[in-house]
Each structure stands twice: as C-alpha cells, then as structure tokens.
Kinemage of the C-alpha trace (Angstrom):
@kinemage 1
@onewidth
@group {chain A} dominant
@subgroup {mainchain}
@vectorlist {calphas} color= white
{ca unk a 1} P 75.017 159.208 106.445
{ca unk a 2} L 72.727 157.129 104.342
{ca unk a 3} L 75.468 155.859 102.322
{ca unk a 4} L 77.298 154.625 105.223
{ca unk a 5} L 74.569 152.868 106.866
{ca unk a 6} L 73.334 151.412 103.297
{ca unk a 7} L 77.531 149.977 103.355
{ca unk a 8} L 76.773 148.842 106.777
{ca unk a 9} L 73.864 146.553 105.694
{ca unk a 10} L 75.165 145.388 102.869
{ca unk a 11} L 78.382 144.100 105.215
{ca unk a 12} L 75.169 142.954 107.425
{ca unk a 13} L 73.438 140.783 104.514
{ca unk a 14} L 77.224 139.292 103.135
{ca unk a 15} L 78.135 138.112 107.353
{ca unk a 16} L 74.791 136.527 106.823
{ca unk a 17} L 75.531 133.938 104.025
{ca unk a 18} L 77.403 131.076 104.386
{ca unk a 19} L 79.236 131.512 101.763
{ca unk a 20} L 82.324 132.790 101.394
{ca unk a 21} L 82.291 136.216 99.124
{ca unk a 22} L 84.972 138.584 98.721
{ca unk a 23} L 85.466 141.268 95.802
{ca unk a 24} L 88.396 142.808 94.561
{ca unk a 25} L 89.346 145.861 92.269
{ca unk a 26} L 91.324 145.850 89.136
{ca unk a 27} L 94.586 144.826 90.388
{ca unk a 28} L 92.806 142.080 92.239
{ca unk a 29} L 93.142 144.049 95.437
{ca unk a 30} L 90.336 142.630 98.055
{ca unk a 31} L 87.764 145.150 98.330
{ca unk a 32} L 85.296 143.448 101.066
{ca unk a 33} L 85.761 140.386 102.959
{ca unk a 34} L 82.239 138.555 104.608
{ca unk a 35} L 82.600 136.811 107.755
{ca unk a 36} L 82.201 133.262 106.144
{ca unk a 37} L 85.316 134.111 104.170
{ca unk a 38} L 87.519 134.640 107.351
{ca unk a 39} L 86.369 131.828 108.616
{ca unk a 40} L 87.309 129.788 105.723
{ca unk a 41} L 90.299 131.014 105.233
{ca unk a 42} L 91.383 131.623 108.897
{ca unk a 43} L 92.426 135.505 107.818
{ca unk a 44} L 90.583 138.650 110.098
{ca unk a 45} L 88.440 140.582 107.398
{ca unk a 46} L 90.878 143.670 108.300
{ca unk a 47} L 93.907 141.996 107.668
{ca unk a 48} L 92.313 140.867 104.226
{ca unk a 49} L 91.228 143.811 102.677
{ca unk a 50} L 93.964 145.590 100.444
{ca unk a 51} L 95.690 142.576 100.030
{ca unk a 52} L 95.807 140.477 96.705
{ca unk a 53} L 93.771 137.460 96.816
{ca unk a 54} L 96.092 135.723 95.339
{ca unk a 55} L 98.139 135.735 99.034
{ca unk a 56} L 94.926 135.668 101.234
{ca unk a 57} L 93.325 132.326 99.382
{ca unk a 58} L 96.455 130.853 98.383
{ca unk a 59} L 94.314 128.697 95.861
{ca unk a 60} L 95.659 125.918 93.488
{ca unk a 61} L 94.880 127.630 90.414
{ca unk a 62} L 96.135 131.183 91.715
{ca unk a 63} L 99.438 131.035 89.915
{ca unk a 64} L 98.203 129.581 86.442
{ca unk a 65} L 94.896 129.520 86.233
{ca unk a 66} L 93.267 132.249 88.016
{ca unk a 67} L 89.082 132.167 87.974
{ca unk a 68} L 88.592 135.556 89.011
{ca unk a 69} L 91.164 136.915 86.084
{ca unk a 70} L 89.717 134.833 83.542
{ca unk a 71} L 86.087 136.501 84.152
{ca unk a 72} L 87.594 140.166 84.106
{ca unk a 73} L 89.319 139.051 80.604
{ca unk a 74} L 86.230 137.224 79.102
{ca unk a 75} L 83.446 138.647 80.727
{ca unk a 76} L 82.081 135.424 81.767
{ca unk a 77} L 81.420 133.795 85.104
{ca unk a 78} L 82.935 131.348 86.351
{ca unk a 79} L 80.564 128.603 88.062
{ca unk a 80} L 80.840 125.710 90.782
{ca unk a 81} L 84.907 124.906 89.862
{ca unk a 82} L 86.826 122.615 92.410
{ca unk a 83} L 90.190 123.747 93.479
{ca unk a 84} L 91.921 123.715 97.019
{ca unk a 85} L 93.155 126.521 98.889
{ca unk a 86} L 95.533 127.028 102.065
{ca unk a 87} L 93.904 128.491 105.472
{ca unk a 88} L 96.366 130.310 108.042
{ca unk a 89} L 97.717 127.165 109.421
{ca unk a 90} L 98.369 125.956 106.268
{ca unk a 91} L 95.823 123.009 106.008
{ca unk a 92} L 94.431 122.162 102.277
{ca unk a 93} L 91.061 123.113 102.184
{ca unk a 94} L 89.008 121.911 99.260
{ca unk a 95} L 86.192 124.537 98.070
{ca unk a 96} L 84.183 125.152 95.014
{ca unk a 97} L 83.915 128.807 93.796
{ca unk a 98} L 81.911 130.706 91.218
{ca unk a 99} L 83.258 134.004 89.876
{ca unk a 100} L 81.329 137.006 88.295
{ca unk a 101} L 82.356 140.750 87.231
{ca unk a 102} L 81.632 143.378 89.513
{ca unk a 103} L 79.427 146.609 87.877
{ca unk a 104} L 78.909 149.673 89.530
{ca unk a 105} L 75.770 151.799 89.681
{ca unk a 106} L 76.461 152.269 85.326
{ca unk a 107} L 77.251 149.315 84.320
{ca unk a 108} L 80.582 149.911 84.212
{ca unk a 109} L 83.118 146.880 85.412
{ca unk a 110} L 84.679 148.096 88.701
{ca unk a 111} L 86.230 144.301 89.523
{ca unk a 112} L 85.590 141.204 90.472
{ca unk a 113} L 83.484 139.103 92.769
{ca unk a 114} L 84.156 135.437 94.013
{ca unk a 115} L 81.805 133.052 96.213
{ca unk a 116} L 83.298 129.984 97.543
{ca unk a 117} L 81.866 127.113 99.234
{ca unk a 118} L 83.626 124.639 101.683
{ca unk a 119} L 83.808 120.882 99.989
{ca unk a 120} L 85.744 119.417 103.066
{ca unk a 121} L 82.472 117.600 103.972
{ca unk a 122} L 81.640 116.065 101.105
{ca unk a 123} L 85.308 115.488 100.035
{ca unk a 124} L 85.388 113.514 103.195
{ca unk a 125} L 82.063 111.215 102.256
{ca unk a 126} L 83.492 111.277 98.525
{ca unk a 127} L 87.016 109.821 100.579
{ca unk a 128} L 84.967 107.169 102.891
{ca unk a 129} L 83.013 105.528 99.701
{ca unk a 130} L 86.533 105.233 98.124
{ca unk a 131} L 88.149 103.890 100.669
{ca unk a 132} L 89.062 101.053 98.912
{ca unk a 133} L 91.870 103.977 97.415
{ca unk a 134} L 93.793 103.672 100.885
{ca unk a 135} L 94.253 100.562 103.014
{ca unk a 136} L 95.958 100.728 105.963
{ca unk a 137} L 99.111 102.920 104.419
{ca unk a 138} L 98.694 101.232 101.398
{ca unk a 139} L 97.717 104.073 98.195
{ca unk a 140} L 95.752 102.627 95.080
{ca unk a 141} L 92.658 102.727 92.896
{ca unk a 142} L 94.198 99.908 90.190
{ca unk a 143} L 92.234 96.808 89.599
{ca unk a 144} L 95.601 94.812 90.824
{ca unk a 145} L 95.850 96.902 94.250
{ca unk a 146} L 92.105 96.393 95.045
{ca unk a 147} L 92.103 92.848 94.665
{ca unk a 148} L 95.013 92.636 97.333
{ca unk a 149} L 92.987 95.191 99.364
{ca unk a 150} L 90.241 92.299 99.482
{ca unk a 151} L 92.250 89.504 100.281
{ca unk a 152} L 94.331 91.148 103.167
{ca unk a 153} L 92.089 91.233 106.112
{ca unk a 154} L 91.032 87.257 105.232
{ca unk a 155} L 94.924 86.658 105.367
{ca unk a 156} L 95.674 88.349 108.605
{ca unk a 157} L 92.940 86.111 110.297
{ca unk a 158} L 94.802 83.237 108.964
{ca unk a 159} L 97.770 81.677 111.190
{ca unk a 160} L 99.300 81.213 107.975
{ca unk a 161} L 102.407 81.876 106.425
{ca unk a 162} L 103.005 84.372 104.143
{ca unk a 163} L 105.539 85.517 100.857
{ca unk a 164} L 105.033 88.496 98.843
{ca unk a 165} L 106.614 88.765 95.929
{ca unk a 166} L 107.342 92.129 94.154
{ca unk a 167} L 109.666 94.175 92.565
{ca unk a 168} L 112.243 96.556 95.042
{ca unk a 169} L 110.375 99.441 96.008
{ca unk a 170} L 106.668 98.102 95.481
{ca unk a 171} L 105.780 98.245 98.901
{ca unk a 172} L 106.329 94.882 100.184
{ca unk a 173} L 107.152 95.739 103.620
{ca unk a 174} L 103.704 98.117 104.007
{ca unk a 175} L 101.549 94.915 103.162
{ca unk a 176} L 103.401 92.930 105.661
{ca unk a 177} L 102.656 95.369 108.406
{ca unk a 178} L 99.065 95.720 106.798
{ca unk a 179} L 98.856 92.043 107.377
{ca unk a 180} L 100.079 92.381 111.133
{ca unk a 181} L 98.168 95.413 111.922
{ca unk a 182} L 94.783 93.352 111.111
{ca unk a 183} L 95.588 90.419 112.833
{ca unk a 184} L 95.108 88.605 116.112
{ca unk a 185} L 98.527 89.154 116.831
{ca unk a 186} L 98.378 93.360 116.242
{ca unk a 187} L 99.114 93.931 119.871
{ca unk a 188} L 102.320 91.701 119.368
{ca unk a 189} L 105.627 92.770 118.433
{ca unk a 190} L 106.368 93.276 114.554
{ca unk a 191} L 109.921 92.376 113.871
{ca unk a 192} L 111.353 92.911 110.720
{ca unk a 193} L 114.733 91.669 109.008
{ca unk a 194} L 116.307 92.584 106.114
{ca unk a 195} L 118.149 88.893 104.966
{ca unk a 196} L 119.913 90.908 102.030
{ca unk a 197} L 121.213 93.627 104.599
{ca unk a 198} L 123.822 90.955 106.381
{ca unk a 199} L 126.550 88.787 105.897
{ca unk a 200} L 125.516 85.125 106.837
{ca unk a 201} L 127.287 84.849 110.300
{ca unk a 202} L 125.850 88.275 111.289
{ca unk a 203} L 122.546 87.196 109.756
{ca unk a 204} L 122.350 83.796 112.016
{ca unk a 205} L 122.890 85.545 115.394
{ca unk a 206} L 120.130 88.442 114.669
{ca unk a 207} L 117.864 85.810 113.648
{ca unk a 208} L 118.337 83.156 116.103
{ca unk a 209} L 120.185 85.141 119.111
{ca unk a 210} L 123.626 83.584 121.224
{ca unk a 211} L 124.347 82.413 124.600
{ca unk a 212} L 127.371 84.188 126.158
{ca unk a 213} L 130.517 82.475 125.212
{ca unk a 214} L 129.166 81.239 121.665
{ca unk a 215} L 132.129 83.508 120.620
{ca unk a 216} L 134.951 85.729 121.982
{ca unk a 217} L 132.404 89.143 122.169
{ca unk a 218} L 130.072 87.109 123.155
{ca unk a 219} L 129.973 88.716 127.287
{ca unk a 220} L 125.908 88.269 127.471
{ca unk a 221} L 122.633 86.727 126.241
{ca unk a 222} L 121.314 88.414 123.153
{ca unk a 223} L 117.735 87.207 122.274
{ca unk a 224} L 117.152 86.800 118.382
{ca unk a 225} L 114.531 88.241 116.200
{ca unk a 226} L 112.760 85.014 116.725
{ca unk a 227} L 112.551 85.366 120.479
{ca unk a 228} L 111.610 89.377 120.368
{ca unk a 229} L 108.633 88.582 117.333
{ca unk a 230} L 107.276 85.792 120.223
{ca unk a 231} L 103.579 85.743 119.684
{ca unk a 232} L 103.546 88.762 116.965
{ca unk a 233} L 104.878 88.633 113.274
{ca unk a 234} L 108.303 88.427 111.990
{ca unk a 235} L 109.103 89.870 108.162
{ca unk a 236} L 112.115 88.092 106.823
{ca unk a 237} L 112.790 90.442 103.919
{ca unk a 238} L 114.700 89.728 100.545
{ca unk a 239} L 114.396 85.738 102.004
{ca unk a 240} L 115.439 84.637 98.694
{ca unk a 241} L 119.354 86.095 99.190
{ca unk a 242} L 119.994 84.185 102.383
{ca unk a 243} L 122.890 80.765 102.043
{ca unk a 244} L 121.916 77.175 101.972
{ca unk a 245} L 123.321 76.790 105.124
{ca unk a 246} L 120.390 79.223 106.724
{ca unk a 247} L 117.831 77.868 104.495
{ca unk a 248} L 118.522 74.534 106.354
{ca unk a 249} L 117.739 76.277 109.695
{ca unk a 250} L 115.270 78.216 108.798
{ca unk a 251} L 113.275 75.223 107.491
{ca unk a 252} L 113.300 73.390 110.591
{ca unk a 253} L 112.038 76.652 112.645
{ca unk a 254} L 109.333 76.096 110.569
{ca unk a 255} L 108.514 73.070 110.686
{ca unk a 256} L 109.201 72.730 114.316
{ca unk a 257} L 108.095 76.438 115.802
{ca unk a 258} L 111.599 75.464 117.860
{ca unk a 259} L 114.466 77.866 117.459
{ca unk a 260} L 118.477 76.949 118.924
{ca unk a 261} L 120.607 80.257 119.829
{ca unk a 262} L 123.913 80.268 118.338
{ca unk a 263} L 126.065 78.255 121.677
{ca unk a 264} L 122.590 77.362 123.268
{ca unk a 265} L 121.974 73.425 123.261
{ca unk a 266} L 117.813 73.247 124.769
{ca unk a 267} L 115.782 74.112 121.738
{ca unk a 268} L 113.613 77.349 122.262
{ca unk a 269} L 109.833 77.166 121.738
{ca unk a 270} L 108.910 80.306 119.521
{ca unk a 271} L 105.000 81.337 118.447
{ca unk a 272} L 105.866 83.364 115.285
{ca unk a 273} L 103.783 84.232 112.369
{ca unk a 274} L 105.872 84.357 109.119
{ca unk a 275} L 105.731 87.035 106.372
{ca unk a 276} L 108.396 86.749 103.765
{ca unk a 277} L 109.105 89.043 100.531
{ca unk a 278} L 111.958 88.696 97.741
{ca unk a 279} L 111.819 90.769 94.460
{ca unk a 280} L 113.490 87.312 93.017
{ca unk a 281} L 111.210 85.008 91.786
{ca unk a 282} L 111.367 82.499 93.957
{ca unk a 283} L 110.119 79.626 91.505
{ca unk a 284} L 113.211 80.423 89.383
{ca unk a 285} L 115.614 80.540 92.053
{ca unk a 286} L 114.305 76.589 93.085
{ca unk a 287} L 114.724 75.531 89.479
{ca unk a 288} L 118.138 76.253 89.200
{ca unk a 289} L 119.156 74.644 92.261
{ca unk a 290} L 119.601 78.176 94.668
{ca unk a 291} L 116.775 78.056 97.071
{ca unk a 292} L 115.544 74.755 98.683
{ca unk a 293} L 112.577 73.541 97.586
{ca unk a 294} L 110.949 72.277 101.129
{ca unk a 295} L 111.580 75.782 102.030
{ca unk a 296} L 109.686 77.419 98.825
{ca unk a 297} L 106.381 75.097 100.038
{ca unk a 298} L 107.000 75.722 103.508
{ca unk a 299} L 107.251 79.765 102.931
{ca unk a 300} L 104.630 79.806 99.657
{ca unk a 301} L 101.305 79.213 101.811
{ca unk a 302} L 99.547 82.356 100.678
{ca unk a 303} L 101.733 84.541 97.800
{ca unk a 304} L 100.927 87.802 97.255
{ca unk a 305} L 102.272 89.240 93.935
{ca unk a 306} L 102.972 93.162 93.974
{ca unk a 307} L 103.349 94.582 90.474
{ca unk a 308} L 105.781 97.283 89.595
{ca unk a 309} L 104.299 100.777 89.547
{ca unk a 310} L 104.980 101.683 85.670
{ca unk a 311} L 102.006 98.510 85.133
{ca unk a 312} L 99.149 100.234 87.602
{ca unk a 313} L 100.112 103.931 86.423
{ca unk a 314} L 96.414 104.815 87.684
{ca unk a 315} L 97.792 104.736 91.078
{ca unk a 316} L 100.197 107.365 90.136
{ca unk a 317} L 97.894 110.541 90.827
{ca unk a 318} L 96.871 109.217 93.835
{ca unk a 319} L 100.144 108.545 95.139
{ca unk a 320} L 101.303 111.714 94.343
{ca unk a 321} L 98.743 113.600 96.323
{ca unk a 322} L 99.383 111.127 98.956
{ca unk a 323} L 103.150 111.942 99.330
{ca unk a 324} L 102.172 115.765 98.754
{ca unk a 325} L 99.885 116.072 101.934
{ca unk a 326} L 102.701 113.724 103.598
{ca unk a 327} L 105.374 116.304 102.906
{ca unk a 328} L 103.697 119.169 103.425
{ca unk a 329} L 103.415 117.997 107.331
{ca unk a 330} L 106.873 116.877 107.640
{ca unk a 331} L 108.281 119.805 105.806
{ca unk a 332} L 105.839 122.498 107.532
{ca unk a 333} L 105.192 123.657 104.192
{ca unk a 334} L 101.741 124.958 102.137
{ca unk a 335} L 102.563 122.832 98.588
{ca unk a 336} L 98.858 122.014 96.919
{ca unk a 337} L 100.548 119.420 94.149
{ca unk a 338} L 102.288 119.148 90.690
{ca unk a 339} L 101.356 121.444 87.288
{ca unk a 340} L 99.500 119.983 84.051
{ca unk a 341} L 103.409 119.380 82.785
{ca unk a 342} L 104.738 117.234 86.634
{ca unk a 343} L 101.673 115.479 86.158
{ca unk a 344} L 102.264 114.379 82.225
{ca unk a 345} L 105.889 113.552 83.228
{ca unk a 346} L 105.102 111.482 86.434
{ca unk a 347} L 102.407 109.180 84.391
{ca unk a 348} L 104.456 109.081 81.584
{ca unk a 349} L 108.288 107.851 83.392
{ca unk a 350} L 108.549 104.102 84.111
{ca unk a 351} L 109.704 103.964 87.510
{ca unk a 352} L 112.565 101.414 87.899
{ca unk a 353} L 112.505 102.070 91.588
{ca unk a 354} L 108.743 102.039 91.405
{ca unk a 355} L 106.572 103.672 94.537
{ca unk a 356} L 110.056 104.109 96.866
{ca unk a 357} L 111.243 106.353 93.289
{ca unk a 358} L 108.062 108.047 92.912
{ca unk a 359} L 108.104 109.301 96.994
{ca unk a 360} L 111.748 110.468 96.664
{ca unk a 361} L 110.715 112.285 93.757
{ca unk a 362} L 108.546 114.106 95.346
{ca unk a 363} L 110.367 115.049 98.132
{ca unk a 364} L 113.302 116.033 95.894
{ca unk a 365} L 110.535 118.553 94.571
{ca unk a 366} L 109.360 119.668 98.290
{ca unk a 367} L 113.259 120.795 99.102
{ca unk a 368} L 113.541 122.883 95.610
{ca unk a 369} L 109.511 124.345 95.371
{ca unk a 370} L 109.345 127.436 96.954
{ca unk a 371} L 105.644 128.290 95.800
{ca unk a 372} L 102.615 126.629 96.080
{ca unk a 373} L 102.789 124.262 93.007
{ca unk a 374} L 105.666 121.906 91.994
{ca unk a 375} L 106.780 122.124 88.485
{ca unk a 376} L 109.189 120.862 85.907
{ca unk a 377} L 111.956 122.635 86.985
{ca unk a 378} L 112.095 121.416 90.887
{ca unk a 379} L 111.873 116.985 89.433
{ca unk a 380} L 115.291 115.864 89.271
{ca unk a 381} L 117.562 115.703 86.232
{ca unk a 382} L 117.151 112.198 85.409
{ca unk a 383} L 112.835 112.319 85.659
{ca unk a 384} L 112.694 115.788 84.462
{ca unk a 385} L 114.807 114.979 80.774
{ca unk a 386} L 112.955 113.956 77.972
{ca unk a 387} L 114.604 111.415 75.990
{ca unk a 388} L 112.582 108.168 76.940
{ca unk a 389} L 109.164 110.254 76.648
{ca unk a 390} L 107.101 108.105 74.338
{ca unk a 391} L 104.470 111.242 73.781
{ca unk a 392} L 105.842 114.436 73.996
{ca unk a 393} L 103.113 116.055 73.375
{ca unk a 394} L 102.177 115.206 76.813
{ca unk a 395} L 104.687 117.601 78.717
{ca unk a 396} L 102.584 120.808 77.448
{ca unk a 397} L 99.709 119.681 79.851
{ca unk a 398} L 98.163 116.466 80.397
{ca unk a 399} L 94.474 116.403 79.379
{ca unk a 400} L 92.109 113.375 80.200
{ca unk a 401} L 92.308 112.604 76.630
{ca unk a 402} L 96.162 112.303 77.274
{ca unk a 403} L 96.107 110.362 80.266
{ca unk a 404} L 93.572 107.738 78.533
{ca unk a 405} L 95.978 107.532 75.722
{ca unk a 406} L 98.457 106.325 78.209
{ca unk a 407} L 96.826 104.326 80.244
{ca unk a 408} L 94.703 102.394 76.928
{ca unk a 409} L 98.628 102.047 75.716
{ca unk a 410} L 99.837 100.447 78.739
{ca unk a 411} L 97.331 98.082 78.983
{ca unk a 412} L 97.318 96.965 75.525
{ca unk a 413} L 101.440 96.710 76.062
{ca unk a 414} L 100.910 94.679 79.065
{ca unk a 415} L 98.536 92.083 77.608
{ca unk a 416} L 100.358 92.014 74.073
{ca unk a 417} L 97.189 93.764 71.869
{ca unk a 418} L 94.746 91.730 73.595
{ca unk a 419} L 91.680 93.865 73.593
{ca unk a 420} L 89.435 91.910 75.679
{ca unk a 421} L 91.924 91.658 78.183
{ca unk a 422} L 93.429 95.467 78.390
{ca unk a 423} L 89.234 96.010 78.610
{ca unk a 424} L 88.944 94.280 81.494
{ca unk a 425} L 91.844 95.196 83.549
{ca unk a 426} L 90.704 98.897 82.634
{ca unk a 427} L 87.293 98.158 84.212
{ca unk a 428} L 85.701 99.131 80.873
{ca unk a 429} L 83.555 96.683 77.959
{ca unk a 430} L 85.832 95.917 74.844
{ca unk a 431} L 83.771 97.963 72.748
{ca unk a 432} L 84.048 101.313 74.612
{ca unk a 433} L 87.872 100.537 73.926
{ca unk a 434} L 87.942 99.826 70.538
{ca unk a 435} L 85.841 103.334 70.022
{ca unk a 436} L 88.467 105.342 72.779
{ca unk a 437} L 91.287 103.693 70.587
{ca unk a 438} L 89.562 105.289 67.096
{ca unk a 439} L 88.880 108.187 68.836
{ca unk a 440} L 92.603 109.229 70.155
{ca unk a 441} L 94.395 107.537 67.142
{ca unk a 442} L 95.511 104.296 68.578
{ca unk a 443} L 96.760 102.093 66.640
{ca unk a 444} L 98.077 98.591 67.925
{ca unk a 445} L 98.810 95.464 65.986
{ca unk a 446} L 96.552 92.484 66.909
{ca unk a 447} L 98.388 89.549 68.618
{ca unk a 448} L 99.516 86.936 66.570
C-alpha cells in the first residue's frame, strides 16, 4: 500500500514539471511516461509505456546516434543536445534533451532516464532574427544572396524594368515573382513566358494575342500575354533566345507601352512592368551581332546577377532542410534530413543544374527513404558515385572542420588565391583565414 501510493506521487511530482521525462529499461523499453512528455510528443502515456523510444520520439539521432544508449555504454550524461523529433501528426519538433543512467535503491544501473525540453519557441525567434535566410521563397545565408535580399524590395517599388541574369536552375523565376509580390502591382496579374519554350510564330501570338481571321484557326479573339499582365508584371523568360524579327517588336512595346495583335491594325495601350531573365550573357550575345543592342539598354535598367549554386555552397544546408520540410508535406511523410555522409556529398557535388538539381535530388531521396533519415544509398547514381569527389575523406561524415575546408577552398578557387578577397566574401578578417588555412592543411598558390 505504501509502495503504491509512494509510485503514485512520484507520477504526481513528474506531471508536475514541464519537462518532458521518460525512463526506459535495458532494452530501451519506456518504463514511465510524465504528462509533459505526451504532450510533446502527441502519444497517451499508456500507449507509450512498453514501447521502444526509439518509435515513440522518433528523434533525429535515434537511428545513429542514440543519447540515451551512449549514457548506458559510457556512463555519462548526456546534457542540453539539440536534435528534432516527430509528434503523432508528424510535425518536426525541435527539443533539447539531457540523458542520465537510471540506479535503483543499490546503486545498481536499472536503465535510462531522458528530459527533453521544447525549442520550437526559441527556434522560431532564432528563425525571425535570421530572416534574412528566407525571402519571400527565396533560401540563402551567402553573402551574394543577402545582398539581392537587400536590393529587392527597393526594386519592386521601382516602375522599372528588370533582367536577371543567371545560370538555368538558379532561381530566376522565384526573384521575379519576389519582385512582383512586393510591388505596387502585387494585386495584378503575374504573367510569365518562357521565350525558349516556342517556335517564333507561336511565340508572337502568345505574346501579342490575334484578331479572328489573322489566320485560318483563327475563329475568335485571343488576348496576348501583354493584354492578360495589364497593370501587373510580365516575366519574359530565356529573352535572350527569341529572333530578330521579335526583338524588333518587342523594342517598340517598350518604348511605346503600345502593343498590335497579330491581324489587329489600332495599336493597344498596355501598362506592363517588365522582368526579363536569360542564363546567356546578354553582353556577349550584343557583341557578336545576336541580340539588338537598343533592346539590351532598353531591358538592362536594373540587372540582377544570380550565381550558380556550386559558388554559394553555404546555402546548400539550408536548402536542403528547406526542400526536406517541403517534401515531407507533399509526400505526407516524417523524413528529419540527410546523414553526416548526404550531407558531405551534397556540399561537396557541383551542381550543373544548380538549386532546380539540388530539389530533385532530394525528392529522388523522399520516393526511395523509407526511415526517418536519408542516406547514401536513396541519392541517385550520378550524385551518389564518387569519382569527381575532390576530398574523400569527406563521405565518412562531414565535420565543421570539413565543411570549412570546403568552403575556405571554394572561395580561394573563386577569387584565384586571393586571400583578402576569399576573406571577405567569407565574412571573416584575412588573418583568421590564413590561421584556418594552417590549421586544416591548406595549401594554395598565391596569384601571380
């Protein structure tokens, strides 16, 4: 009788804390269950008990790194570590837990005990100071994406025109609708073209619209891109593949804000704000006689310059976590991210189709992972070999002194050994570099 209501207090005393605690046996069966821990974790107390914890947290180091096992090995606790874990609906849940062994009225070891706090809170202040990280549905932390992060809300005010150049799969089309989204003209239509996508005949109708009878299908009125984007924002994608011919045209919508459908003969007054994008260097294209030059000036108001994703490889954790927590909601699925090896690969590939790659990566991952962390094994065959891998020691586990060695390496590639310059773009003084670089062996000729 005394024991039992000495059990019942004890439950009493653990409901009381706002903590979570649980405890579990040798074979990391749960043992007790406090009412903070349901609550976290969205599982009844009498479901939990007798299950592993392994299935009732569902935490992100449960598979490879598990606290709770490491304490019952070592005999030491475990103290304030970060991980995530997976409620009942399947939401990511950051926490922080400590771990300790359990002893029984002896001394003896009898199993485990685990506290856990909820971090959502804080995660979410830690989020809002570093918002810089997300814009609109634009991912990145690199000095390069948070200087356009600056410039884009003083761009939408403008009535200007805009061209953003970039390499295929950079993101061009997300800054145009960045640019739309925080401008007067939000609550206007965005109307985007691809110019690459259609043959030039095709491309002239969608653009400008026809009058029926401009040709034999011709039965009705079909208004143009122009006409639809009236008042809002139309994207004129890949505007460096589009003829001569079409250049001509466009140039005098331009310059006139008049547009003619294709059979119409009254000119058609359009208010259109124009964002273009081209992963062809425009400049180049002029030069050798391919794109018109009154169209370059007319188009090259404000330029934008996206850089490929292998030369901002900073952004790449975030972005992966990004396109993790967007999977896991299309896909209905509980994934918490990549191992210590996903992670060493993903910094470590060059990404020739640079963020588009990187997000069909991952969801080439999602369809193969069935457990809760993606690993070599579910990357495809062409990211996943590992003949272009420049450090191999990096696919046993990436370590911060790992991912500074690549990221110190890339800059000094990118700025041809220029010290002062890979400093700055790494946000750090030259002499902090020079002692990283003797510090992880990096060696790097000086520029001639």
């Amino acid at each position: 009788m005394q024991e039992s209501r000495s059990l019942t207090t004890t439950e009493m005393i653990l409901d009381s804390v706002a903590d979570g605690v649980f405890t579990v046996d040798h074979e990391f069966l749960i043992t007790s269950f406090n009412r903070a821990a349901e609550q976290l974790t969205g599982v009844p107390r009498s479901d939990a008990l007798g299950r592993p914890c392994c299935e009732v947290l569902r935490a992100s180091i449960c598979e490879s790194a598990c606290a709770l096992r490491q304490t019952l090995a070592t005999g030491r606790p475990i103290v304030n570590k970060a991980v995530f874990i997976l409620d009942s609906h399947g939401n990511r849940v950051p926490i922080s837990i400590s771990t300790a062994v359990l002893l029984d009225a002896n001394g003896n070891v009898i199993g485990g005990v685990e506290t856990f706090r909820d971090l959502s809170f804080a995660e979410q202040l830690y989020r809002e100071l570093e918002s810089s990280d997300r814009f609109v549905d634009i991912v990145g932390r690199s000095r390069a994406m948070r200087q356009i992060f600056q410039l884009l809300p003083q761009i939408a005010e403008s009535p200007s025109t805009v061209l953003i150049e970039g390499p295929s799969g950079t993101g061009k089309e997300l800054i145009a609708r960045a640019i739309h989204r925080l401008s007067p003209r939000r609550n206007k239509p965005f109307v985007a073209v691809n110019c690459s996508a259609l043959p030039d005949t095709l491309l002239e109708s969608e653009l400008f619209g026809y009058k029926a009878g401009a040709f034999t299908d011709a039965k009705h009125d079909k208004p143009g891109r122009f006409a639809l984007a009236d008042g809002g924002t139309l994207f004129l994608d890949e505007i460096g593949d589009i003829s001569p011919a079409l250049q001509s045209r466009l140039l005098r919508v331009l310059q006139e804000r008049v547009i003619e459908p294709l059979g119409g003969i009254e000119p058609v007054p359009v208010d259109v704000r124009i964002i273009a994008a081209t992963h062809r260097p425009l400049v180049k294209l002029v030069r050798k006689g391919l794109f018109r030059e009154d169209l370059f000036y007319r188009i090259n108001v404000v330029r934008i310059e996206l850089p490929p994703l292998r030369e901002r490889r900073e952004d790449i954790p975030l972005l992966i976590e990004y396109f993790v927590s967007k999977f896991n909601r299309l896909h209905g699925k509980g994934i918490l991210g990549v191992s210590d090896e996903v992670l060493a690969r993903l910094m470590d590939y060059d990404y020739p189709g640079n963020v588009r790659e990187l997000e069909n990566i991952i969801e080439h991952a999602f369809v193969l992972c069935r457990g809760h962390l993606i690993e070599l094994e579910h990357l495809p065959p062409s990211v996943r070999g590992e003949g272009d891998l420049r450090d191999r020691s990096l696919t046993k586990g990436l370590t911060l002194k790992e991912m500074e060695r690549v990221l110190i390496r890339d800059a000094l590639r990118r700025h041809q050994g220029h010290r002062v310059a890979a400093a700055r773009e790494l946000g750090i003084h030259p002499s902090t570099l020079f002692r990283k670089m003797k510090s992880l062996g990096i060696t790097w000729p000086e520029p001639g």
